[in-house]
C-alpha atoms as a printed R data frame, in Angstrom:
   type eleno elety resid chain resno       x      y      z
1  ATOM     1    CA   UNK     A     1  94.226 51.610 29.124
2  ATOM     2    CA   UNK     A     2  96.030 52.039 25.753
3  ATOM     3    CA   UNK     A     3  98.240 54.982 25.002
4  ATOM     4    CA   UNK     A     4  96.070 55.246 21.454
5  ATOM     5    CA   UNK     A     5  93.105 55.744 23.676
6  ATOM     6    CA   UNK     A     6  94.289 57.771 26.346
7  ATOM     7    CA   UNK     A     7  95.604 60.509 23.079
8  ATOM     8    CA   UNK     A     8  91.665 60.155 21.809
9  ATOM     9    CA   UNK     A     9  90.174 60.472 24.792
10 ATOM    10    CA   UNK     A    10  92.033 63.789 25.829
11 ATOM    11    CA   UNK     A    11  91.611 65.316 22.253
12 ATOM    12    CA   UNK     A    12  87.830 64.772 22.359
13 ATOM    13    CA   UNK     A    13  87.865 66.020 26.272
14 ATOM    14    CA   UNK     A    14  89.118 69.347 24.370
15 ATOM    15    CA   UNK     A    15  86.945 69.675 22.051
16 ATOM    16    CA   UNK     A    16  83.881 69.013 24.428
17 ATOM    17    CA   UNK     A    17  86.185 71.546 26.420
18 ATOM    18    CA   UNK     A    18  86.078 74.565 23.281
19 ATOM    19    CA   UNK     A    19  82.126 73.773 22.748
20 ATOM    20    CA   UNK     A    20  81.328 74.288 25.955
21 ATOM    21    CA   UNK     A    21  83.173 77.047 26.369
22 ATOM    22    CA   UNK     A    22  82.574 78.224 22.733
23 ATOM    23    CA   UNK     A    23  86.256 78.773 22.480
24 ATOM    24    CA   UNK     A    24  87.113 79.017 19.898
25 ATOM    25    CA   UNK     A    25  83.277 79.379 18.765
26 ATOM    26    CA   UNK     A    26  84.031 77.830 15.403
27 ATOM    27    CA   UNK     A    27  84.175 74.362 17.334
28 ATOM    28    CA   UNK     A    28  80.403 74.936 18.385
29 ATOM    29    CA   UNK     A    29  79.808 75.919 14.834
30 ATOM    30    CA   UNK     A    30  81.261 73.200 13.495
31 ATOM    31    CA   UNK     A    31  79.480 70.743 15.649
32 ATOM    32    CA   UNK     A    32  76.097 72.264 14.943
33 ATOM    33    CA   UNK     A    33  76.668 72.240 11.483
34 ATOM    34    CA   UNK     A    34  77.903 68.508 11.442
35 ATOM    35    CA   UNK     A    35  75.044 67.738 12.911
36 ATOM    36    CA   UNK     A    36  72.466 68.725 11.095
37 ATOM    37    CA   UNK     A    37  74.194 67.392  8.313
38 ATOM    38    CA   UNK     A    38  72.605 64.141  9.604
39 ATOM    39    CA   UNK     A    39  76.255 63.000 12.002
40 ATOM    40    CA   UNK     A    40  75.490 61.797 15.572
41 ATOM    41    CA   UNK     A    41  77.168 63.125 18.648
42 ATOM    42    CA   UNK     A    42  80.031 61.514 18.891
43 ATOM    43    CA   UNK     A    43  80.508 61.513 15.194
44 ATOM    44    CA   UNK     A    44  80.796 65.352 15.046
45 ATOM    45    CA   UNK     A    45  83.300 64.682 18.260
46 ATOM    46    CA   UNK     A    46  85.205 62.566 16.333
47 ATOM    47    CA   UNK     A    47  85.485 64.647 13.751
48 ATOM    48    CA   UNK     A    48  86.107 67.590 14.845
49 ATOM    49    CA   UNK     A    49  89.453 65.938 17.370
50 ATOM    50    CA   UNK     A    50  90.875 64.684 14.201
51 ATOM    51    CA   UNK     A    51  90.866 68.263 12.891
52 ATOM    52    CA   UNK     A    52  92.663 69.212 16.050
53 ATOM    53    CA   UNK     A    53  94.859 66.674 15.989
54 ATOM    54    CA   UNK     A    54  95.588 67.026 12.338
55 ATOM    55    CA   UNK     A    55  96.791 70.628 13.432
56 ATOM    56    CA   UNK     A    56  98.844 69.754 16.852
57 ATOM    57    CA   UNK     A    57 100.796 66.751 14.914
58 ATOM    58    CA   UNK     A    58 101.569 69.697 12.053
59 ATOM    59    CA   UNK     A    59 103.107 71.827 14.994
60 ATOM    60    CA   UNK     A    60 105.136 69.594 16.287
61 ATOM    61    CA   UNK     A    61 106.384 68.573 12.918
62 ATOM    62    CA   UNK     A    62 107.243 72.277 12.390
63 ATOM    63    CA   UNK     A    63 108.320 72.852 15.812
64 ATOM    64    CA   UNK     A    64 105.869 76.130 16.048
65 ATOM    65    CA   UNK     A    65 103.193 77.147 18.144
66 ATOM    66    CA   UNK     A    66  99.645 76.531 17.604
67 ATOM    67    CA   UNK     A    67  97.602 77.499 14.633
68 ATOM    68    CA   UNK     A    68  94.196 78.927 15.740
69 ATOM    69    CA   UNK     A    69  93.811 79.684 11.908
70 ATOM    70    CA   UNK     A    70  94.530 76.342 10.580
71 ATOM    71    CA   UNK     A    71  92.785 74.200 12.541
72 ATOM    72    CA   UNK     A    72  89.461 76.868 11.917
73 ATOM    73    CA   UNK     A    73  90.341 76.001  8.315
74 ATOM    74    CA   UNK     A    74  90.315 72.354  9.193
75 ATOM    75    CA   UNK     A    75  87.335 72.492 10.695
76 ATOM    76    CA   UNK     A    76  85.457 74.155  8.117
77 ATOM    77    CA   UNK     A    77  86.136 71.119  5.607
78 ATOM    78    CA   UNK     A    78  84.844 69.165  7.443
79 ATOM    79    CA   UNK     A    79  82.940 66.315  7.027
80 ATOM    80    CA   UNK     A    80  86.387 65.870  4.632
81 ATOM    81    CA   UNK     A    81  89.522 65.575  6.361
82 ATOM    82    CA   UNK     A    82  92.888 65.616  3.866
């Protein structure tokens, strides 16, 4: 199994994770919304792991903790990611 997969496969294990869990319940939110917005499953999966990885890459760059804020942020633009 790739490395590159292994990293996808545990950020969209996380986000099934938060949905589930509705933790944070922006996750579930944003996976509704996406959707009924016309995405499939695994689309809105996809989507929503790049916003948390998006947000765990910018913590390491910046050597802080995680951003429950941000990545809420990044979630909300979705369908756009920057």
């Amino acid at each position: 199994m790739s490395d590159d997969k292994t990293v996808r496969d545990g950020f969209l294990s996380t986000v099934v994770n938060q949905i589930a869990e509705n933790d944070p319940p922006e996750a579930k939110a944003t996976y509704e919304r996406l959707q009924a917005q016309g995405l499939t499953e695994g689309q809105a999966l996809q989507l929503i792991g790049l916003a948390l990885k998006k947000e765990m890459k910018q913590m390491i760059a910046e050597s802080r903790g995680f951003d429950n804020e941000r990545y809420i942020a990044l979630m909300k633009k979705l369908p756009e990611i920057d």
